[in-house]
C-alpha positions as CSV (number, residue, x, y, z in Angstrom):
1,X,162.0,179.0,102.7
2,X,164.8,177.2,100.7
3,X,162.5,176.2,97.9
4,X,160.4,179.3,98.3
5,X,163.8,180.9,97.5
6,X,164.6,178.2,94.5
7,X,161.0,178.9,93.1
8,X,161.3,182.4,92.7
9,X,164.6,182.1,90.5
10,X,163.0,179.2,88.7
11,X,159.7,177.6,89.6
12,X,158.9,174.0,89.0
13,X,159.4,170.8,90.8
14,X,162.6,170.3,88.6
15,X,164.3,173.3,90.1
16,X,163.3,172.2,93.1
17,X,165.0,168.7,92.6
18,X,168.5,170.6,90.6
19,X,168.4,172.7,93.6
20,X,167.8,169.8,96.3
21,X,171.1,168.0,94.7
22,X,173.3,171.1,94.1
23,X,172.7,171.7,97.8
24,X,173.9,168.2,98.8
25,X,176.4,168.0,96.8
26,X,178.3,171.0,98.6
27,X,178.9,167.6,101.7
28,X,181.9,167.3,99.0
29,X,183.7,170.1,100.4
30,X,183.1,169.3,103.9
31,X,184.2,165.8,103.3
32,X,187.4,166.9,101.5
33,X,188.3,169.6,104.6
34,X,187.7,167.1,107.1
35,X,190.0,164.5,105.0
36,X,192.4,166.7,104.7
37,X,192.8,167.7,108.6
38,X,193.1,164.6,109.2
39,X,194.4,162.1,106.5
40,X,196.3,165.0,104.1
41,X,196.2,164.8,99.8
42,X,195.7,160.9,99.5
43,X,193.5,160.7,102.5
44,X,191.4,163.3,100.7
45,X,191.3,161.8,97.0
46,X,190.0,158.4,98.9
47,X,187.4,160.1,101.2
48,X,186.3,162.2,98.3
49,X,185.9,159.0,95.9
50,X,183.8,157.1,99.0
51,X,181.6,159.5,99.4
52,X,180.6,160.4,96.3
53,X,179.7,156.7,95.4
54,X,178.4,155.6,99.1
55,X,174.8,154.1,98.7
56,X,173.8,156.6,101.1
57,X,174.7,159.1,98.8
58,X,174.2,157.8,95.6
59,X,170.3,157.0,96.8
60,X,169.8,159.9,98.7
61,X,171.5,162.3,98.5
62,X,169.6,163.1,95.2
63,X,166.4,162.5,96.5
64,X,166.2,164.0,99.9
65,X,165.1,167.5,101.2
66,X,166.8,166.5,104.2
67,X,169.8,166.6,101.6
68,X,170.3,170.4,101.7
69,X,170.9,170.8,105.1
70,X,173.3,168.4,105.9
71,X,176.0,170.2,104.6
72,X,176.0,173.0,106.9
73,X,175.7,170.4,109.7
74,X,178.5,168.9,108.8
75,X,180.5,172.3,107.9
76,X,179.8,174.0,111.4
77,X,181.3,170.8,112.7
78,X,184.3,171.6,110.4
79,X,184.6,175.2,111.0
80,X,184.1,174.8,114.7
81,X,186.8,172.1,115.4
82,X,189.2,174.3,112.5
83,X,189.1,176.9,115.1
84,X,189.1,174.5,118.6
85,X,192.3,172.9,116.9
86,X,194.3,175.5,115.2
87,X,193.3,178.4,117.5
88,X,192.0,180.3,115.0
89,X,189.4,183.2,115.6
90,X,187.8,183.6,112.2
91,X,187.8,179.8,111.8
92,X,185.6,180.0,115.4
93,X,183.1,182.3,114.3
94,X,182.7,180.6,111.0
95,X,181.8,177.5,112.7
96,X,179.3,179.7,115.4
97,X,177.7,181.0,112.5
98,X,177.3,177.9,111.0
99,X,176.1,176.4,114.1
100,X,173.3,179.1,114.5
101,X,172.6,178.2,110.9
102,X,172.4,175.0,111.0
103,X,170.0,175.0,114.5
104,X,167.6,177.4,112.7
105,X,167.7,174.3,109.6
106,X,167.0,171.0,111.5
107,X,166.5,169.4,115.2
108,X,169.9,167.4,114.4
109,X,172.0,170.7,114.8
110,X,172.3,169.1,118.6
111,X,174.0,165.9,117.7
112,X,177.2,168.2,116.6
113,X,177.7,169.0,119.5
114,X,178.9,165.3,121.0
115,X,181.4,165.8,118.2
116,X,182.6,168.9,119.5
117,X,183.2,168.5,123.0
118,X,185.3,165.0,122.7
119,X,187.2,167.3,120.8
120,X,187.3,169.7,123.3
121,X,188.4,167.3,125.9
122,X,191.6,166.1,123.6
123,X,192.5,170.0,123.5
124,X,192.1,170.3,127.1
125,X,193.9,167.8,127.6
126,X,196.9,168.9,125.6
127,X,197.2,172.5,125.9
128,X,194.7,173.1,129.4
129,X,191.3,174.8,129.6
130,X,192.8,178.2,128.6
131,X,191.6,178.2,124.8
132,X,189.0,175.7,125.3
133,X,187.0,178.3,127.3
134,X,187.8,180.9,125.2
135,X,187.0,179.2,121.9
136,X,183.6,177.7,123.9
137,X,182.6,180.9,124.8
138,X,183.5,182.6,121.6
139,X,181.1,180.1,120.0
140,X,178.0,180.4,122.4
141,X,178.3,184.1,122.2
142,X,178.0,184.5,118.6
143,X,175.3,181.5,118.3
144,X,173.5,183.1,120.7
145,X,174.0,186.9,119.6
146,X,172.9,185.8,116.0
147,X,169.6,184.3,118.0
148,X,168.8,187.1,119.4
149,X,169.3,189.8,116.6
150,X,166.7,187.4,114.6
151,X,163.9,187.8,117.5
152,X,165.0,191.3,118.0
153,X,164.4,191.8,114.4
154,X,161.6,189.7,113.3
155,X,160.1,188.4,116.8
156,X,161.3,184.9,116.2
157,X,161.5,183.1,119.7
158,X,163.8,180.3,119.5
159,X,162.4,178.8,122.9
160,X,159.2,178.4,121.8
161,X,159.9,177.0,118.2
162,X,162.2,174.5,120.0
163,X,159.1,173.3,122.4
164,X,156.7,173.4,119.4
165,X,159.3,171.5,117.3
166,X,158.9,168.8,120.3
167,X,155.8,168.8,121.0
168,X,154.7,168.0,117.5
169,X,157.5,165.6,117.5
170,X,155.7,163.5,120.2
171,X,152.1,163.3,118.7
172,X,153.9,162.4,115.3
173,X,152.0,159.6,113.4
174,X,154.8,156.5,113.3
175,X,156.3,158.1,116.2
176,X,154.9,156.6,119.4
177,X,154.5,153.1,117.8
178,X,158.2,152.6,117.3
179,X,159.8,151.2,120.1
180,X,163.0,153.6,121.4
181,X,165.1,150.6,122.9
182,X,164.9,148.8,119.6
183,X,166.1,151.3,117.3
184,X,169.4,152.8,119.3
185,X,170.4,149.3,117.3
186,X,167.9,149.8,114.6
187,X,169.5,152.8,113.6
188,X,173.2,152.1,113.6
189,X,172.6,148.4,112.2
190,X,170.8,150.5,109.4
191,X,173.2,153.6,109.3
192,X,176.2,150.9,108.8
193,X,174.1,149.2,106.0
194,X,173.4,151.9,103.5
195,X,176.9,153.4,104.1
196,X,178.4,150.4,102.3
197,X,179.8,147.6,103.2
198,X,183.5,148.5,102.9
199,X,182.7,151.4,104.3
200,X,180.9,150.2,107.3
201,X,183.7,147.2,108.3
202,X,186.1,150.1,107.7
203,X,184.3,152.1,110.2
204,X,183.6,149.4,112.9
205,X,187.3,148.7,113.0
206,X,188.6,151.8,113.4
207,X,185.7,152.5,116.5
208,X,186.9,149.6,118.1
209,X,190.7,150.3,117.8
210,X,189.6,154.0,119.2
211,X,188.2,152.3,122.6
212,X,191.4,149.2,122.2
213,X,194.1,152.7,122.8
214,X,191.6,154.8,124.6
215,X,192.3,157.8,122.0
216,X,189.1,159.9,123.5
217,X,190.0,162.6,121.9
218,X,190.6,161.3,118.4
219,X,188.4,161.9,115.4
220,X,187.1,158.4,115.7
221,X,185.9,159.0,118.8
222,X,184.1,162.3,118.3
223,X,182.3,160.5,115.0
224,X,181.1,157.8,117.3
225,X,179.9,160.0,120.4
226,X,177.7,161.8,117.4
227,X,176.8,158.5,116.4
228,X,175.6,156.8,119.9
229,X,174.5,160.1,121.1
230,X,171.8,160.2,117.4
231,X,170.9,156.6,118.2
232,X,170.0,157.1,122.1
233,X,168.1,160.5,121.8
234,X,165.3,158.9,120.0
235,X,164.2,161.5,117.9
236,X,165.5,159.9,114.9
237,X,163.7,156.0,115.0
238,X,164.3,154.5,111.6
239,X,164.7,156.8,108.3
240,X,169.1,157.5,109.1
241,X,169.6,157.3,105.4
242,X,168.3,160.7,105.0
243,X,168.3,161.9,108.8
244,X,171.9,160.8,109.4
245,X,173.1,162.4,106.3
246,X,175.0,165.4,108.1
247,X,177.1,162.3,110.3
248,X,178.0,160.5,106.7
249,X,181.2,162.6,106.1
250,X,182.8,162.0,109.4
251,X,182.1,158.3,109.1
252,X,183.5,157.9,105.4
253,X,186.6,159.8,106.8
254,X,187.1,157.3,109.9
255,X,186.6,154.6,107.1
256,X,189.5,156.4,104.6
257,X,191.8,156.0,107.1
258,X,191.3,152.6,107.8
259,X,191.1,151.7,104.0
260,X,194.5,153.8,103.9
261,X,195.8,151.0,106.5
262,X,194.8,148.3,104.9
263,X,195.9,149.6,101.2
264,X,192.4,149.1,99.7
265,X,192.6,149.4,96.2
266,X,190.2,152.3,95.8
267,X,188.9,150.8,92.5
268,X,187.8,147.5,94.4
269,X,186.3,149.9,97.0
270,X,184.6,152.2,94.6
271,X,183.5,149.3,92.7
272,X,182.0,147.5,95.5
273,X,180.0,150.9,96.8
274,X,178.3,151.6,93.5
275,X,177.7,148.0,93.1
276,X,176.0,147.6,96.3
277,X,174.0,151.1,95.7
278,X,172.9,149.5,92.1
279,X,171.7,146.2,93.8
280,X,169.6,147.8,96.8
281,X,167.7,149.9,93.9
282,X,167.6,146.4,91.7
283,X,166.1,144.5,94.5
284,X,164.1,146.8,96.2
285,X,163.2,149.3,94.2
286,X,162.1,151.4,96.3
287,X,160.3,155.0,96.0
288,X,163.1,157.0,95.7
């Protein structure tokens, strides 16, 4: 429906591909809002400057349907957790809206959730279950409410999408012959690789550091419960450069603040990103 949309304002595949990285392109925003939250102004200008020159985005972010939708993903995250963490009510239905969105766009709309309910848990723990049920069932009810005006109006039945969804899933060609086990490592050794190196050891560190204080509630550990939680459901078996794109903001955002730590000179970092982005299309060339 996207590109149906694109084609009647211009037709042509290079609409299609204008409109493919316009779309994608709007993960700046999310990045920068979830920078922000967390890391303030320099946090942002870093996180901003990572992703934008990632591998995983300079390779495919310009060359992926699976592009467009990642920034709603990633923005019903942010609008979500906006309204879990400053108790706001607009913020909350922003970020069920998005949510509903985002589940009518792609399968993956699940894996936010992980995200949202370590979060959850470090709001609990702080301020009791009082807003944490309230924002949790502010958040169903418009998700669900937006769900069912849709079949109301159209006959659209979520349920039965869902099962077809999985059912094709199943019977996919490539599916069945890729071994699950394998790729819960397959998938984060590969995730880790076309973020960028600096990027990745960033990441890793900050994960581990997470589990060495037992912050459960931090940002770190919501991005890695997404993470494991993408990797063990099995739907995804190979492919996270483009799959995974929704999960790259909160990663390069763990990564900023580890880079911040460290005092990475962000031309050295930049440098290195691009660099390695420009190799892996030197040596392997591949479709894209």
């Amino acid at each position: 429906m996207f590109y149906l949309l694109v084609d009647r304002v211009w037709a042509g595949l290079d609409a299609a591909a204008l409109a493919t990285v316009a779309a994608g392109c709007l993960g700046l925003l999310v990045v920068a809002g979830l920078a922000r939250d967390e890391l303030g102004d320099q946090g942002e200008r870093v996180a901003v400057v990572c992703w934008a020159l990632a591998p995983v985005t300079v390779l495919y972010l310009a060359t992926s349907a699976d592009a467009m939708w990642a920034p709603v993903l990633a923005g019903a995250a942010l609008a979500a957790d906006r309204g879990l963490q400053r108790r706001s009510l607009g913020w909350t239905v922003a970020g069920g809206v998005l949510l509903w969105l985002a589940s009518m766009l792609s399968f993956a709309a699940a894996l936010v959730l992980p995200f949202l309910a370590v979060r959850a848990l470090a709001v609990r723990a702080a301020a009791g279950w009082g807003w944490v049920l309230r924002w949790a069932a502010a958040t169903t009810a418009v998700v669900l409410g937006l769900a069912g005006l849709l079949w109301a109006a159209t006959g659209y039945d979520v349920v039965a999408a869902v099962a077809a969804v999985d059912d094709f899933w199943r019977h996919a060609p490539g599916t069945g012959q890729r071994v699950w086990w394998v790729w819960i490592f397959g998938d984060l050794v590969a995730f880790a690789a076309i973020l960028g190196f600096p990027l990745a050891a960033a990441l890793a560190v900050r994960l581990v550091t997470a589990v060495r204080e037992r912050a459960w509630g931090s940002f770190e550990a919501a991005t890695g419960a997404a993470l494991l939680a993408a990797a063990c459901w099995g739907h995804t078996r190979g492919e996270v450069e483009r799959m995974w794109q929704f999960l790259v903001p909160f990663a390069v955002v763990v990564a900023a603040r580890q880079l911040l730590r460290w005092r990475a000179g962000l031309p050295l970092v930049a440098g290195l990103l691009l660099g390695q982005a420009l190799a892996v299309q030197l040596l392997f060339y591949t479709r894209w």
